[in-house]
Each structure stands twice: as structure tokens, then as C-alpha cells.
C-alpha positions in Angstrom: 117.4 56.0 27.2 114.7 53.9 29.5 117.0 54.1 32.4 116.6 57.2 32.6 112.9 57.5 32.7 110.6 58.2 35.8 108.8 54.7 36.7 105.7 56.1 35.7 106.3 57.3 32.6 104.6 54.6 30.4 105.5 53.3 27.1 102.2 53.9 25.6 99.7 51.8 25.5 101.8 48.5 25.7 101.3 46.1 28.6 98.3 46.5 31.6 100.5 44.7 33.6 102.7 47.5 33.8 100.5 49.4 35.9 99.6 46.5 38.1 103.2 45.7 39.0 103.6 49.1 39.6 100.8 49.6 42.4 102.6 46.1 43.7 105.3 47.5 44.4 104.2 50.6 45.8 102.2 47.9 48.4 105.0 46.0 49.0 106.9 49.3 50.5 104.2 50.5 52.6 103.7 47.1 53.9 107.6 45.9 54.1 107.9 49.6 55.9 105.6 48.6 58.7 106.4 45.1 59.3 110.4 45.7 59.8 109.4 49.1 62.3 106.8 46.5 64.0 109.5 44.2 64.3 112.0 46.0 65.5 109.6 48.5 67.7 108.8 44.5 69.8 112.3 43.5 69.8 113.3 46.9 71.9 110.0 46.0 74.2 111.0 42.2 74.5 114.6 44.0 75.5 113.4 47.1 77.8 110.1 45.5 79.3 107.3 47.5 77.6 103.9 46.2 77.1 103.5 47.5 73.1 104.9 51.1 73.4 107.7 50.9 71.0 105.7 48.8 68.6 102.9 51.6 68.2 105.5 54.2 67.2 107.1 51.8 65.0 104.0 51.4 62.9 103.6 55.0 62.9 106.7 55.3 62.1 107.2 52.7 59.5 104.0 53.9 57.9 105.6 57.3 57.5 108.8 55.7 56.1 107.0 53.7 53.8 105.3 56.9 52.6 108.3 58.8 52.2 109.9 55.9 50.2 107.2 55.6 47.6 107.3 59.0 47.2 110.7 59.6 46.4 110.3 56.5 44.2 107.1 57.3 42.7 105.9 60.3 43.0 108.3 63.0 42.6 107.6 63.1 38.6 110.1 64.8 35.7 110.1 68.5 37.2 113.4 70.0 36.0 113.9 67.0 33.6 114.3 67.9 29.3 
């Protein structure tokens, strides 16, 4: 079944796009990750009256979310799998 492939494991040699929406995607996370924890990190110093303290360790912190995510999307692979 493809569903229950790893979104890496290729079909072959089919499509080069594959690959490419792929590394989309992984971009999209790390960059959606640090926006939203931005965002947030200058709504709660627009609330508390901070000068860019909680936005720095929202990008930090989104950063490390967004790593986390593509791992656990990407990167974890087929150990224990078949």
C-alpha cells in the first residue's frame, strides 16, 4: 500500500518533482514554524510591554519546533518497519 510508505521512500526513478516538493515542504515547516512563534512571541510583548524579548525565544523556539516537526515527518525512516 502507498499509504503506508515513509515520504521518502521513492517510487523509482519516476518524477524529479518529487524530490523538489518534498524539500518544499520541509521549507515551508521550518519557515511556517518561526513565523507563527515570531508572531505570537510580539503579540505577548505588544500585551506585557517588552522591547523584543519574547519574540527572540519564539524564533528559537519555533526553529526548534520546526526542526522537530520535519523530523518526525521526514526523517525518522522505516526502522522496525517489514
Amino acid at each position: 500500500m502507498d499509504i503506508l510508505r515513509s515520504p521518502m521512500a521513492g517510487s523509482g526513478w519516476g518524477s524529479a518533482w518529487t524530490g523538489m516538493g518534498t524539500g518544499w515542504a520541509i521549507t515551508s515547516t521550518l519557515v511556517a514554524g518561526i513565523l507563527v512563534s515570531w508572531g505570537l512571541g510580539y503579540l505577548v510583548d505588544w500585551l506585557v510591554g517588552t522591547d523584543r524579548v519574547f519574540q527572540s525565544v519564539g524564533i528559537v523556539a519555533g526553529a526548534g519546533a520546526g526542526i522537530y516537526l520535519v523530523y518526525l515527518r521526514y526523517g525518522k525512516g522505516d526502522r522496525g518497519q517489514g
